[in-house]
N, C-alpha and C positions, 0 to 999 in steps of 0.2 A: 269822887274817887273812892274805892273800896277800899278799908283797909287791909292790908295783908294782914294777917291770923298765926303767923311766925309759925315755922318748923316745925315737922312733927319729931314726935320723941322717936328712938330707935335708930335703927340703922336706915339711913336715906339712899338710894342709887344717885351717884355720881356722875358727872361727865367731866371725863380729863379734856380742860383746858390747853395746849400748849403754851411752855413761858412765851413765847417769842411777841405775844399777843398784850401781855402788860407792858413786856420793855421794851416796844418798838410800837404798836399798832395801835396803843390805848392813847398815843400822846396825839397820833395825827389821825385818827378815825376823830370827825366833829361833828358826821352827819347822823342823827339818832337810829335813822331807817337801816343807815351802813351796816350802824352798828348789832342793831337786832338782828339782821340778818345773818350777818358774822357768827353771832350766839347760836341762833340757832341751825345753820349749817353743821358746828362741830357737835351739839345736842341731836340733832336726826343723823347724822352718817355716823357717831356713836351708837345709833339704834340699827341701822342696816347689816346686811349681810356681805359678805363676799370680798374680796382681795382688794379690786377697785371699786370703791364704790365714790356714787355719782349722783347728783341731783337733777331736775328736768324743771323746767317751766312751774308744769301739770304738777310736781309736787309741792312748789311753794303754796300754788293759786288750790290745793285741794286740802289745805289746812286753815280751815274758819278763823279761826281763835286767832293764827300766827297772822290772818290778813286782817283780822280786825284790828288788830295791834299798828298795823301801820296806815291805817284808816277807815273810820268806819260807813264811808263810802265807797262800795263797790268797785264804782270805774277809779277812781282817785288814788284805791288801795291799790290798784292792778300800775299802774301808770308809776308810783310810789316804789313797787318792787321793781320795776325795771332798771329804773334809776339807777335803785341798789346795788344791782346784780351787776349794771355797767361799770358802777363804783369800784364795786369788790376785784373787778375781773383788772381795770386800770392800775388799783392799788398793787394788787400779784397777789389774791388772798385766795381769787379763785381763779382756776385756769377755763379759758371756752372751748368745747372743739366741736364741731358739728360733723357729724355723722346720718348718712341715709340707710335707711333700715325699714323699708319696704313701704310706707306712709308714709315718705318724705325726709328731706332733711329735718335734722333735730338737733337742737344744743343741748348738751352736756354739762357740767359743771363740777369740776374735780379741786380738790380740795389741791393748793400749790405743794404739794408733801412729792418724794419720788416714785410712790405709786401714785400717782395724777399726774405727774409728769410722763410716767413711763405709760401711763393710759393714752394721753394726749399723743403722744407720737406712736403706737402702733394703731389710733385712728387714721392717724395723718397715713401710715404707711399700710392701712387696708385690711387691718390685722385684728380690729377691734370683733368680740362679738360679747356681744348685748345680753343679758339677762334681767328677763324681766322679776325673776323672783325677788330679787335684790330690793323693786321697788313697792314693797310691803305699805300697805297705809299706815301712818302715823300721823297722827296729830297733836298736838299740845292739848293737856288737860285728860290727857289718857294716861290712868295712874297704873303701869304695869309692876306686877309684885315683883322685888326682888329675890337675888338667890336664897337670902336667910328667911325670910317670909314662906316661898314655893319649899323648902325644906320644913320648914315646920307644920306648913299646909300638907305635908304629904309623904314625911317621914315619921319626925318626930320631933322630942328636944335637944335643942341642938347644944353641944358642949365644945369648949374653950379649942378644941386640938381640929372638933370637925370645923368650927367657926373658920380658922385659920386657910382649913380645904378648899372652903368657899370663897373666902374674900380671893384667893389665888387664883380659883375656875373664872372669877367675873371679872379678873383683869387679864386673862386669856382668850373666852369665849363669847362670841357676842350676848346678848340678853334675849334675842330671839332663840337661837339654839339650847340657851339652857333653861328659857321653858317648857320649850318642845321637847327635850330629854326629859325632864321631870313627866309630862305629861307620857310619853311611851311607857318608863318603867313601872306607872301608876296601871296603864291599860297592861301590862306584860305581869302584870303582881311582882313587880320586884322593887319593894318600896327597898332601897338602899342608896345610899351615897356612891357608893363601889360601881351599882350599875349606871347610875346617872353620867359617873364620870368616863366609863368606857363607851356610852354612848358617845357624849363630847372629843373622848379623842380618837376614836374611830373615824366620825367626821373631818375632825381635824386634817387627819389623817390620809383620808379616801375619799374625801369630800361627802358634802350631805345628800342624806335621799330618804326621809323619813315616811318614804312612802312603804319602801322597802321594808323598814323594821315595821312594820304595822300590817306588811302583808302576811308575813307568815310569823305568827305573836311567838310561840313556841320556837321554831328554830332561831327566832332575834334573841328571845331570851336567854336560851342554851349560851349562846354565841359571846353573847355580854356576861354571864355567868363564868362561861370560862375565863374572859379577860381579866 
């Protein structure tokens, strides 16, 4: 066994736990596989995009590392998650719904919160539609910088009043979006906080389309300048 190498210095990106998880699910979760899965369900749907979001199969079995982790036999790993996933689903940790979406039926997996619930039953009622963006690859062992890191990489030094800006934006705004805004106001030359952040709540806002601000750099620019 490797030994871990302990924390690094600085600011670390987080992922909110919810309590209900130590004072209820830590005493009767026994099974180890359960329990990773648990972890890392709330660690990737804290990395996703979008309102509801959801996990597939195809995302457990397309992260190496997370399947190695529960065996590192192949078939035994795959056979390991399933378990899991029927564990989780029994427990109420995750909800199933299956849904057909041109390829076949497909299961889902929503996190038991009342958006996964409110998902769960506009599938059930025909109402579901699917976004594949949402399901971005991630894997474990993909070290993405955080907001104070991507600011410094591309603003500047950052001080005590903008620190505060930030730790505010990454407890609003997923961690993919406020790459992706870093990265626009860097292409737009508008290295500023100011624009970064009207980027993020424009989106918020009007929903995203970063295809848009990147088609025409100059009128995105203008646009966020005025904000």
């Amino acid at each position: 066994m490797a030994a871990f190498k302990g924390f690094p210095e600085g600011k670390v990106r987080q992922t909110p736990i919810p309590e209900p998880l130590f004072s209820e699910l830590l005493v009767e979760i026994d099974d180890l596989a359960e329990f990773k899965l648990t972890l890392y369900v709330f660690w990737r749907l804290n990395r996703m995009e979008g309102v509801f979001r959801n996990l597939r199969r195809e995302d457990f079995t397309g992260d190496p590392r997370f399947m190695q982790g529960l065996s590192g036999n192949p078939a035994e790993a795959e056979s390991v998650l399933d378990t899991a996933l029927e564990k989780t689903v029994l427990r109420g940790v995750l909800l199933r719904a299956v849904a057909e979406l041109g390829k076949g039926p497909e299961s889902y997996y929503f996190l038991n919160s009342p958006k996964g619930r409110a998902a769960v039953q506009a599938i059930a009622r025909g109402e579901w539609r699917f976004s594949e963006d949402a399901h971005l690859q991630i894997a474990l062992g993909e070290q993405q910088p955080n907001i104070f890191e991507l600011y410094e990489q591309n603003i500047g030094v950052l001080t005590p009043m903008i620190a505060d800006a930030l730790r505010e934006a990454e407890e609003t705004f997923p961690p993919l979006w406020i790459e992706e805004a870093f990265k626009i106001a860097v292409e737009n030359n508008a290295r500023n906080w100011r624009y970064v952040y009207a980027i993020l709540n424009r989106w918020q806002v009007e929903g995203r389309d970063d295809r848009e601000d990147r088609r025409d750099t100059e009128k995105a620019r203008r646009r966020y300048a005025e904000e």
